[in-house]
C-alpha positions as CSV (number, residue, x, y, z in Angstrom):
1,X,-14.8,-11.8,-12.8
2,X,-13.8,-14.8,-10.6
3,X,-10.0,-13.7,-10.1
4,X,-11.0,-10.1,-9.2
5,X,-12.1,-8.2,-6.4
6,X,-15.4,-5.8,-7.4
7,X,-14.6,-2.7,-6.1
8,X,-17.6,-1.0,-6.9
9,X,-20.1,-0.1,-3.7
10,X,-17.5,-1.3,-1.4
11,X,-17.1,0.5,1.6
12,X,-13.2,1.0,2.5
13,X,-13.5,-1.4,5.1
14,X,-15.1,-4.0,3.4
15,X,-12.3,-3.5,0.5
16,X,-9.3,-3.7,3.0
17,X,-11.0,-7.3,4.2
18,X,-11.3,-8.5,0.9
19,X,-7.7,-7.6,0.0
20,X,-6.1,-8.8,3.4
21,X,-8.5,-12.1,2.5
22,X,-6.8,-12.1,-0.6
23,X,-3.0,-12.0,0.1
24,X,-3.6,-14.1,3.3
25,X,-5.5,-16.9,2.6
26,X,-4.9,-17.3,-1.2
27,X,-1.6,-16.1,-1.2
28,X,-2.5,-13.9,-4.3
29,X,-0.2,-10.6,-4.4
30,X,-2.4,-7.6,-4.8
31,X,-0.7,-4.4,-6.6
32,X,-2.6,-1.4,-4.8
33,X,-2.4,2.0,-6.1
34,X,-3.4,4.3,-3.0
35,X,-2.5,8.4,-1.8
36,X,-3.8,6.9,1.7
37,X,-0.5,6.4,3.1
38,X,-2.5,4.6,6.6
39,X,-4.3,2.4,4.3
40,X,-1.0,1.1,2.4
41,X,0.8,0.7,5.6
42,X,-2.2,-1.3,7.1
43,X,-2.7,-3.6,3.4
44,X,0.9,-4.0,2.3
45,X,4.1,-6.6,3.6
46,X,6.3,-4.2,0.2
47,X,5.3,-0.7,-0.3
48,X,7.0,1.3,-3.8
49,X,7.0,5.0,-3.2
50,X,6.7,6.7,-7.1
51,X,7.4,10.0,-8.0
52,X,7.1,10.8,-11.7
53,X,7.6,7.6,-13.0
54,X,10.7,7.1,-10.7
55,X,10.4,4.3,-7.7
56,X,12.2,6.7,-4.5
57,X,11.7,3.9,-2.2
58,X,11.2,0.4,-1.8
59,X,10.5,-2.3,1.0
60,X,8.3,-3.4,4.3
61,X,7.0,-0.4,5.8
62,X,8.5,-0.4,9.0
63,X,11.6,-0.3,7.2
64,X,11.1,2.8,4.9
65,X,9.4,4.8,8.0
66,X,12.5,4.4,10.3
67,X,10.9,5.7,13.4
68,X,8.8,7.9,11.4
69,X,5.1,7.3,10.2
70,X,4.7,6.1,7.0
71,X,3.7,9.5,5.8
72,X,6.3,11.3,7.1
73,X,9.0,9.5,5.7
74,X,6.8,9.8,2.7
75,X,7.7,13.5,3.1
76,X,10.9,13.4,3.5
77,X,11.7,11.8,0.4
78,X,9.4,14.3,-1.5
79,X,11.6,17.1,0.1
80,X,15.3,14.8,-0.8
81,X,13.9,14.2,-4.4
């Protein structure tokens, strides 16, 4: 399991360092399925929003919050969709 991250015991802490080590200093892109709308803003340069199948959103955080937090533009497009 040299190409993946063992998930299994990690604290969320330790998981977010290994990920940020990861996409930093190997460059690797990491696809992260969270609800933790914090964690994703604090992980990911691209974040998707999905709802039933269907991508809403797309692009650097700061960009899909607009002013907002990243959970309550998350909201907002729940309530437009």
């Amino acid at each position: 399991m040299s190409d993946a991250i063992r998930v299994c015991g990690l604290s969320q802490a330790d998981l977010r360092r290994d990920l940020l080590n990861l996409v930093t200093q190997e460059g690797t892109t990491v696809f992260l399925t969270t609800h933790n709308l914090s964690e994703a803003e604090a992980i990911c340069q691209r974040v998707a929003v999905i709802r039933s199948g269907q991508e809403l959103a797309e692009g650097h955080p700061r960009q899909l919050r607009a002013g907002m937090s990243l959970e309550e533009s998350f909201l907002a497009m729940m309530e437009e969709g």
